[in-house]
N, C-alpha and C positions, 0 to 999 in steps of 0.2 A: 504494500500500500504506500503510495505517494501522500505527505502530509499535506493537508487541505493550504495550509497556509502558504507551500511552495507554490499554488498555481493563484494566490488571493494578493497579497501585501497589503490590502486596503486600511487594516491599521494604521501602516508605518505612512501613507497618504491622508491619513484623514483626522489625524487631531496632534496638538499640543503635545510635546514629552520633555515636560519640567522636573527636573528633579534636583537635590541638594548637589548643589557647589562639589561636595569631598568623594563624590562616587569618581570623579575626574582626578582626584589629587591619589597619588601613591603612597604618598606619607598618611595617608588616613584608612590607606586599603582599599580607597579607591582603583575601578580598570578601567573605566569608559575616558575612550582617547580624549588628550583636550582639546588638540586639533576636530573636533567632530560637535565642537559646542559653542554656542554662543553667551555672551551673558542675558541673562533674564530679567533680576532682580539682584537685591543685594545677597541673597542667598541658596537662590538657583538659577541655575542655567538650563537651555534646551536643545535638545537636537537642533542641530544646525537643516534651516530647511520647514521644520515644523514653527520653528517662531513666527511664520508668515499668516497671511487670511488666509490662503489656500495651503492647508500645510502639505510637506510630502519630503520626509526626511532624505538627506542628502546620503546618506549610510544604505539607502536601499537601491538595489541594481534588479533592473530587470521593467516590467511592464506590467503592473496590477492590473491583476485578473487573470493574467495568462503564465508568466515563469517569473520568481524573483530571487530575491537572496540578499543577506545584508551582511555588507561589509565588515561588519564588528559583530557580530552575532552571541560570540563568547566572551566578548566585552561589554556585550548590552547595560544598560541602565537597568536600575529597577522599576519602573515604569513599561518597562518592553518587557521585561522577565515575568511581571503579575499579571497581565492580559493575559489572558487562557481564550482560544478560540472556542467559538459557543458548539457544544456536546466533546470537545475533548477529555472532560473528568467528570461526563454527564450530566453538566450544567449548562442551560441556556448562560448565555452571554447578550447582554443587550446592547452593548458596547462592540463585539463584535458583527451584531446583527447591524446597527448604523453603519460600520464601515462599512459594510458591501451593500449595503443599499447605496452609499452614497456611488458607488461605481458601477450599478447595475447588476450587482452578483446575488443569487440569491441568496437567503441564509443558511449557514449548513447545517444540518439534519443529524442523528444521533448515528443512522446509517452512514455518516460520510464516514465515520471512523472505525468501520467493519475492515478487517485484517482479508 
């Protein structure tokens, strides 16, 4: 089985990812690149790319809806890492349902995650 979110990305295009300043810093334990952030506020920064009105993180390669992949994947934020795609741990996701609506996709099903 192909994971539903390799052929989606519509997350990493469709909202805001603010999170604390020190996920960036190494001296705090932070991994997320700081080439990959912009500043936000006085205490967080965001994907660079989502700070915009139309967000659509600069970390994501490929073509939502069709094949993606993100460049830091293993570096992600926590932000990127607590989104669960809706029926991946058999929970709807309404967060995930809006991002594919906003691109035409429809929502995924509990069957999408059949082996």
């Amino acid at each position: 089985m192909t994971h539903p979110c390799l052929s989606c990305g519509a997350c990493c295009a469709a909202f805001r990812v603010a999170f604390h300043w020190s996920e960036t810093d190494a001296g705090h334990g932070g991994v997320v690149p700081p080439e990959a952030v912009v500043s936000w506020d006085a205490h967080r920064v965001a994907l660079r790319g989502t700070d915009r009105r139309e967000p659509h993180c600069s970390q994501l390669e490929g073509r939502v809806g069709d094949a993606v992949t993100c460049r830091i994947y293993d570096r992600r934020p926590s932000p990127c890492r607590e989104l669960q795609a809706a029926w991946e741990d058999g929970q709807p996701s309404a967060q995930c349902d809006r991002a594919r609506a906003r691109y035409g996709l429809a929502p995924l099903r509990p069957g999408d995650w059949r082996r």
